[in-house]
N, C-alpha and C positions, 0 to 999 in steps of 0.2 A: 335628811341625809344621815342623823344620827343615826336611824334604827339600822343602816346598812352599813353602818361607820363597824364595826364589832366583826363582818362578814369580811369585811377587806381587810382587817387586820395585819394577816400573815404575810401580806401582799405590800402592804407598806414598811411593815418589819423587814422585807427580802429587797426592796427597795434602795432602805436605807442602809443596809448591809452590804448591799452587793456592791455599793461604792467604794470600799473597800476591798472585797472580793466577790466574784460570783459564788464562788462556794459556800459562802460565810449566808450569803443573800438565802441561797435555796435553804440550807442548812435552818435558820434563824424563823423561816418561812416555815417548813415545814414540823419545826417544834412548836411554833404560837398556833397553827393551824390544829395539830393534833390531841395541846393542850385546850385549847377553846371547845373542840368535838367532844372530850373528855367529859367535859363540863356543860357540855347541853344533854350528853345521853344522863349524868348525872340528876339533873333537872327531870328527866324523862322525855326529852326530841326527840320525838320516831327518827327514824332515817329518811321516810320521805320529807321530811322536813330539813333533811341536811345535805339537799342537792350541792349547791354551794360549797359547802363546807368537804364534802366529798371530793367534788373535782380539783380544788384548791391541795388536797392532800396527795391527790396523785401524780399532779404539775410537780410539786417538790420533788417528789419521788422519781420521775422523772427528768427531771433537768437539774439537781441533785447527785441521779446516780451521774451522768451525762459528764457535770462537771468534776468527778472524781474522777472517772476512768480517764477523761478527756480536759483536763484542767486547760489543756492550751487552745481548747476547741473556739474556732471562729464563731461558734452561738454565742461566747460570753458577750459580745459585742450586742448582740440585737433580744438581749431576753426582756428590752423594753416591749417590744414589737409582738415578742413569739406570745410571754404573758396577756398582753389584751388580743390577741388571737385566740388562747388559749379560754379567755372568760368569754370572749362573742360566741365559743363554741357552745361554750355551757350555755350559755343564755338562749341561743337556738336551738342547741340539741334538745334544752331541757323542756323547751315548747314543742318540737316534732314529737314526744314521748307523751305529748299532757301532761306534763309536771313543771309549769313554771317555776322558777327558781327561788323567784319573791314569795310564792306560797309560803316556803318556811317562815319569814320574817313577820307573813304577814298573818300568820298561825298562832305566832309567839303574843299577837299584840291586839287579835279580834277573838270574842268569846265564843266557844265552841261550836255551839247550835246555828254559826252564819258560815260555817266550811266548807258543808256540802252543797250552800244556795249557787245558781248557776252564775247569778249575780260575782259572788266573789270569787270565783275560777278567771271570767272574765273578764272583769278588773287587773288582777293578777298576770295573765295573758298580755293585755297591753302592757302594764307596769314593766314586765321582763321584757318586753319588744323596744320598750325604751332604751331600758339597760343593754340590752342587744346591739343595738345600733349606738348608742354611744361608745360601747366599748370599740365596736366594729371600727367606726369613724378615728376612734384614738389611733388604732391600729395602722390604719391606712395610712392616713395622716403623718406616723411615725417612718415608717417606711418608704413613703415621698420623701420627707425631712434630709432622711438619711441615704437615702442615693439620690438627691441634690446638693446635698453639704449645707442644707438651712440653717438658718442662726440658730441659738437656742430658743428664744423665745417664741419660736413655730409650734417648738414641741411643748412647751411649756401650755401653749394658748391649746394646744388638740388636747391636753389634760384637761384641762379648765373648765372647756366648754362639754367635752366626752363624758366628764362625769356630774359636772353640775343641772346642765340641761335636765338629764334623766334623774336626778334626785328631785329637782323641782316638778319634774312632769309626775313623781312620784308622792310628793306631798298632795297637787291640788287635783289631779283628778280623782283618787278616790273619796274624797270628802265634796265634788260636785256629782261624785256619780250615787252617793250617797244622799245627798240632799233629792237629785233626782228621784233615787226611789221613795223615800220618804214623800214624795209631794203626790208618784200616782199612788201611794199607801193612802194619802190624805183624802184622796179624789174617788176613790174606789168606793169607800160609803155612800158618798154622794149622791153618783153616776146610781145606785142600789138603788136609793131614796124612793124615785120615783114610780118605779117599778110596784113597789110594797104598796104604796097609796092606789096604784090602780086596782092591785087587789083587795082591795079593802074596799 
């Protein structure tokens, strides 16, 4: 969860802001979002490495200008909702395009020469199908909540589980898909072995 803990930033900055005002939320969001960009293009993040971090800046920008022109606008109420609609979108759109999202993260944190193996696209591919459907689930979930009048702790528990779920499924499957290939790496001599001695 840490490595995507950085990614969500701006999102828990607009979060804890927006309790106070929406304005304040988008506002707060969209300066941690654009200073964090700053600072990976600094580093040298391509930009297809800053799928995330792109659509995260546009959300502000848009529900930002929204809550300015429209401060009294009935969305202040539901930008729980509209936000994790807004990330399921990234997270799907950015696998309809072949760019999963987690590519960046996971760019940042695996050495160069494994980027283009088929192997780590589709790791990555699932990894974001995770985070897709968690977010997706928060989403829905929130939006039940809220045209039933559910307790808090409905919406609390669709957090919980929307985002933990997918950080855990994000820790152990690539370090078992990992091992996996590691083992036919292991096997592939082998399987060779035989072969060599009949020629001989």
């Amino acid at each position: 969860m840490l490595a995507y803990l950085p990614g969500f930033a701006p999102w828990i900055v607009a979060g804890v802001l927006s309790s106070f005002d929406w304005r304040w939320g988008a506002l707060g969001g969209l300066v941690t979002g654009l200073l964090m960009m700053l600072n990976d293009r600094r580093r040298g993040v391509g930009f297809d490495a800053l799928v995330l971090e792109i659509s995260t800046l546009a959300y502000f920008v848009v529900i930002g200008a929204v809550s300015v022109v429209r401060p009294d606008s009935s969305l202040a109420g539901h930008t729980d909702v509209i936000s994790f609609v807004w990330l399921g979108g990234t997270a799907w759109g950015s696998l309809v395009v072949r760019s999963p999202f987690t590519l960046g993260i996971a760019k940042r944190q695996t050495p160069r020469e494994y980027w283009d193996m088929p192997e780590f696209v589709q790791v990555n591919n699932y990894i974001t199908s995770a985070w897709g459907a968690g977010f997706t689930f928060i989403a829905v979930s929130l939006a039940i909540a809220g045209a039933v009048d559910a307790p808090a702790w409905v919406g609390i528990t669709a957090h919980v589980v929307g985002l933990v779920a997918p950080a855990v499924f994000a820790k152990v499957y690539p370090a078992r898909a990992q091992a996996r290939l590691m083992a036919m790496a292991a096997q592939a001599p082998a399987q060779a072995q035989p072969s060599v001695r009949a020629v001989q």
